[in-house]
C-alpha positions in Angstrom: 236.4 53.7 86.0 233.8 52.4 87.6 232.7 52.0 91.7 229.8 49.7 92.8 227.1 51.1 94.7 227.5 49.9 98.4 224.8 47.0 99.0 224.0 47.6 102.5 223.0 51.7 101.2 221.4 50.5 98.2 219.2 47.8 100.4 218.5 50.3 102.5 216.9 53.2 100.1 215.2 50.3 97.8 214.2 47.1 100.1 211.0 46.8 98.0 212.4 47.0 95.1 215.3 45.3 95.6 217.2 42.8 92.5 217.0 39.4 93.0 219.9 37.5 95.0 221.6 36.3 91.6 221.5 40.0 90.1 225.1 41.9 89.4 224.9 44.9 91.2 224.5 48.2 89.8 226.9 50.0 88.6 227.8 53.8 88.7 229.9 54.9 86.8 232.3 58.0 86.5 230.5 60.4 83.9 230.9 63.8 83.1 227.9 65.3 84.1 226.4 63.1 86.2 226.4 61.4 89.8 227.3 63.6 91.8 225.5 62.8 95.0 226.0 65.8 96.5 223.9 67.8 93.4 220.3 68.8 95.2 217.3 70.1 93.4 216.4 72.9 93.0 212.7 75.3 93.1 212.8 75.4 89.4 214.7 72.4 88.7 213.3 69.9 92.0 213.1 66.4 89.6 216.7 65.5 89.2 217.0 63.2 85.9 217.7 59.6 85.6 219.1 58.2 82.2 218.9 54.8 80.6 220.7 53.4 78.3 220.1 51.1 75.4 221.3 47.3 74.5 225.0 46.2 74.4 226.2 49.7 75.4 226.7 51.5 78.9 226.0 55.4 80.7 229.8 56.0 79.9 229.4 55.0 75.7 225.8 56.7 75.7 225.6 59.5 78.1 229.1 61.3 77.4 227.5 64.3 75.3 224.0 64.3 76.6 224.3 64.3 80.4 227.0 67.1 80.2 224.5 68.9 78.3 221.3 68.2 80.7 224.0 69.4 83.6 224.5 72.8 82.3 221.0 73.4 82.0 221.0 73.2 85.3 219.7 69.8 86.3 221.1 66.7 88.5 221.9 64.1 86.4 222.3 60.5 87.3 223.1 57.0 85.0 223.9 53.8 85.8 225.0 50.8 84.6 222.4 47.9 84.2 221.1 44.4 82.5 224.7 43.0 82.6 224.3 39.1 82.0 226.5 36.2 82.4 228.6 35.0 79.3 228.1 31.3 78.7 229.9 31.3 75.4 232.9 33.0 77.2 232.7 30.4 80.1 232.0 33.2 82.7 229.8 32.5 85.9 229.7 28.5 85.0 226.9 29.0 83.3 226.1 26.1 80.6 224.5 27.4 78.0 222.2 30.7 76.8 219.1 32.0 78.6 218.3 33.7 75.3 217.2 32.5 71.6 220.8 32.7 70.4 224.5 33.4 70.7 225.0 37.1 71.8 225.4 39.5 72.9 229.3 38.4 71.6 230.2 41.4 69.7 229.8 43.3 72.6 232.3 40.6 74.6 234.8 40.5 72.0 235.7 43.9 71.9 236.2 44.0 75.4 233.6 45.7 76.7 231.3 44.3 79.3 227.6 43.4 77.5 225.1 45.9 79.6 221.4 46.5 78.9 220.6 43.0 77.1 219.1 40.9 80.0 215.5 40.9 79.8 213.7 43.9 80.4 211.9 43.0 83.5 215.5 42.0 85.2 216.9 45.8 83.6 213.6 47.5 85.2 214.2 46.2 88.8 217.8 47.3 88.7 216.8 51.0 87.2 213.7 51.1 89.9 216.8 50.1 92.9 218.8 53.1 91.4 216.2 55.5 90.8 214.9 54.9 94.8 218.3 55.5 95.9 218.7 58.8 93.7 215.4 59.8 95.1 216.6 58.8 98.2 220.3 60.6 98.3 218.3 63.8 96.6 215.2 63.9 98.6 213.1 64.7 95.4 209.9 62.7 95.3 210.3 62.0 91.6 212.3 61.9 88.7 212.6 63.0 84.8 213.1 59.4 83.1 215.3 59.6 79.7 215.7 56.4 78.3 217.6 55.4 74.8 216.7 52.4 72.6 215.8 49.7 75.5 216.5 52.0 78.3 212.9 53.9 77.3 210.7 50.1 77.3 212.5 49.2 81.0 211.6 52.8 81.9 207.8 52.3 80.5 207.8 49.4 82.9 209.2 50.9 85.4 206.2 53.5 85.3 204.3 50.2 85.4 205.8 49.6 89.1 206.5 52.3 90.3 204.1 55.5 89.0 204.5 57.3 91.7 208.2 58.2 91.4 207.9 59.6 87.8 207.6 62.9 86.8 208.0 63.3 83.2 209.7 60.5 80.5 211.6 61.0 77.7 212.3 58.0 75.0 214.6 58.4 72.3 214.6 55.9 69.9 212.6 52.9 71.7 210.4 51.2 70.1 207.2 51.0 71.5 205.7 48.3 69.2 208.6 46.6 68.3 211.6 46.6 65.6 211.9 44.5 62.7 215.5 45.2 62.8 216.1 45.4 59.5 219.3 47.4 59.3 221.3 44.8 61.9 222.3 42.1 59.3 223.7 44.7 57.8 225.3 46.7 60.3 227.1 42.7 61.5 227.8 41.3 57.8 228.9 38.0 60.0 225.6 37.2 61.0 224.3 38.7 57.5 226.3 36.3 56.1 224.4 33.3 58.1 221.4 34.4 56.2 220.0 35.6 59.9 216.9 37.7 59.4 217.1 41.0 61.8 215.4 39.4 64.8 217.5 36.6 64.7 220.5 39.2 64.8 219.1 41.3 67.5 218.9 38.3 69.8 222.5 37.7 68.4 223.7 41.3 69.0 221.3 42.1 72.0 220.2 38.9 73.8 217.5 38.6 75.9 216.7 42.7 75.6 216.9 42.3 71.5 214.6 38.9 71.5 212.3 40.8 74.0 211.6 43.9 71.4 210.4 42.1 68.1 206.9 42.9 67.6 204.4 40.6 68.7 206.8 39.5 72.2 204.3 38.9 75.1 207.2 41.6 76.5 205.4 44.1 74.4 202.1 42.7 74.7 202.2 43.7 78.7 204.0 47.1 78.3 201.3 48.6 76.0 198.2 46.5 77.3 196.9 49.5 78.8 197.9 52.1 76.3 201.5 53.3 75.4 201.4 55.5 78.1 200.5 56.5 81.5 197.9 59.2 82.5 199.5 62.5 84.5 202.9 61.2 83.5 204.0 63.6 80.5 206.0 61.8 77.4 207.9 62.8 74.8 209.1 60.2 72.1 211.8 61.3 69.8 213.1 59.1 66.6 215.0 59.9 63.7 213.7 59.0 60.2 216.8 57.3 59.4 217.2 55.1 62.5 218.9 52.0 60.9 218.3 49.4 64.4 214.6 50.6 65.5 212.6 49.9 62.0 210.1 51.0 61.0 211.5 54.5 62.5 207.4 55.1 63.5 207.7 52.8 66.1 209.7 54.9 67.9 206.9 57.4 68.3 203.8 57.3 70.4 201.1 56.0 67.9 198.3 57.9 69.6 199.8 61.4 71.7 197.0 63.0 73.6 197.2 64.9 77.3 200.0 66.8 76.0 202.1 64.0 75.0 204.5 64.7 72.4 206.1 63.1 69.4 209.4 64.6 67.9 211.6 63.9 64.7 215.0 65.1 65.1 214.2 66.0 61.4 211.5 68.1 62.3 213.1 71.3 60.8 215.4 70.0 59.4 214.1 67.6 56.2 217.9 66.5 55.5 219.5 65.8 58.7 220.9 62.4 58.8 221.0 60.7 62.7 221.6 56.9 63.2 220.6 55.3 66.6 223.2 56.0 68.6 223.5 59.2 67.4 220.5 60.4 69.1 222.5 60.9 71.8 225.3 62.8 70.2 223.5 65.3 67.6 222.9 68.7 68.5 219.9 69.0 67.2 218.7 65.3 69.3 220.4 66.3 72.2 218.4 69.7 71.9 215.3 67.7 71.1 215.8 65.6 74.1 216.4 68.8 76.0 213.0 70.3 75.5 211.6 67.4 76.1 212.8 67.5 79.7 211.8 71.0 80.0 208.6 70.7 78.4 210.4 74.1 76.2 210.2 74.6 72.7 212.4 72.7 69.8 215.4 74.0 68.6 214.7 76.5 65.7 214.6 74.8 61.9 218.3 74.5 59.9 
């Protein structure tokens, strides 16, 4: 179940970085875990974490091991709900036709669900910058520990763009910093597979906007790396998984160039066999405890 956070409080907290008139509102939803807005930081703990989630999914589909986990080490955790776009296809809104190079994201639709994180990244960014201003806001912390899956760690890399000053630390598991070829998605949808669709052509399917954003060689991608991958005084960790069938190649995932104690991380770091697909970065023990230390700046789990 979810509750919409109240405009007047969330213009308030985030009047400069508030989303534009025709934006949905963000949504919070109920997640073990997480929001709580009476949680406060503490000494050891004072940067409560924000999470992000990826394309056509939400905080609830995502977040349901993982921010359980980040609570009981002892952190506030928060996660909304963002880059929700109107359904032309499905004659929601009134809108006429696409604002993205294709059909999607329909799967997503069809099964009920409502399509978050696939608007384009810059519309996802201003939404996650209005919700982290309000967490920091409702906490009192000056920053935040950014953890971002799949999409959710690009609008977070803008976001630093912005908004530098309200980051502490960031954490991306599975984004892809230079793009995706998406070669496992024809695959993973045989419908659009059996269109002959290439794995672009499916991720603007199966993602929209977000998806068509993330192919390498996207002006998108052009501005979030124009200046380097990452941002100086702002720690990173990048996690992927060697057998990532969405973000391919799985190197893209990872920081091509970590310096200033910037870290890269394969979940089968110590573990040579493990098997984790995308969305199971989120869900693995071993990922989870991967993204874990890279939130506490701790050690990795100990080899299988």
């Amino acid at each position: 179940m979810r509750f919409a956070v109240v405009a007047l409080v969330l213009c308030a907290l985030t009047a400069a970085v508030a989303p534009r008139a025709d934006a949905f509102p963000v949504q919070v939803p109920t997640l073990a875990g997480a929001n709580d807005f009476g949680c406060r930081p503490t000494r050891d703990k004072p940067f409560p974490i924000v999470l992000a989630h990826g394309a056509a999914s939400d905080a609830e589909s995502s977040f349901a091991v993982l921010a359980p986990a980040l609570h009981r080490a002892g952190y506030c955790v928060f996660a909304a709900d963002i880059g929700r776009v109107r359904l032309p296809l499905l004659g929601v809104n009134d809108v006429a036709k696409p604002a993205w190079p294709g059909l999607g994201p329909v799967s997503t639709a069809l099964l009920g669900n409502v399509p978050y994180g696939v608007a384009d990244i810059s519309s996802q960014t201003t939404e996650l910058a209005a919700f982290v201003a309000m967490v920091r806001g409702v906490t009192g912390a000056p920053k935040v520990i950014m953890v971002g899956h799949s999409t959710g760690g690009n609008a977070i890399r803008e976001l630093v763009q912005r908004h530098p000053e309200t980051v502490a630390s960031v954490v991306t598991v599975g984004t892809p910093y230079r793009g995706s070829t998406f070669s496992g998605l024809p695959t993973m949808y045989p419908f659009y597979g059996a269109l002959g669709l290439t794995g672009p052509e499916t991720a603007a399917e199966v993602y929209g906007p977000a998806g068509a954003e993330q192919v390498p060689g996207t002006a998108t991608l052009h501005a979030l790396n124009a200046d380097g991958e990452t941002r100086p005084g702002i720690p990173y960790t990048a996690i992927a998984s060697r057998t990532d069938e969405v973000i391919t190649p799985s190197e893209t995932a990872l920081l091509s160039e970590p310096r200033d104690g910037n870290r890269n991380i394969w979940v089968q770091d110590g573990c040579p066999d493990l098997k984790v697909g995308h969305a199971e970065l989120l869900s693995n023990p071993r990922a989870v405890a991967d993204i874990t230390a890279g939130v506490t700046g701790g050690p990795l789990p100990a080899p299988c």
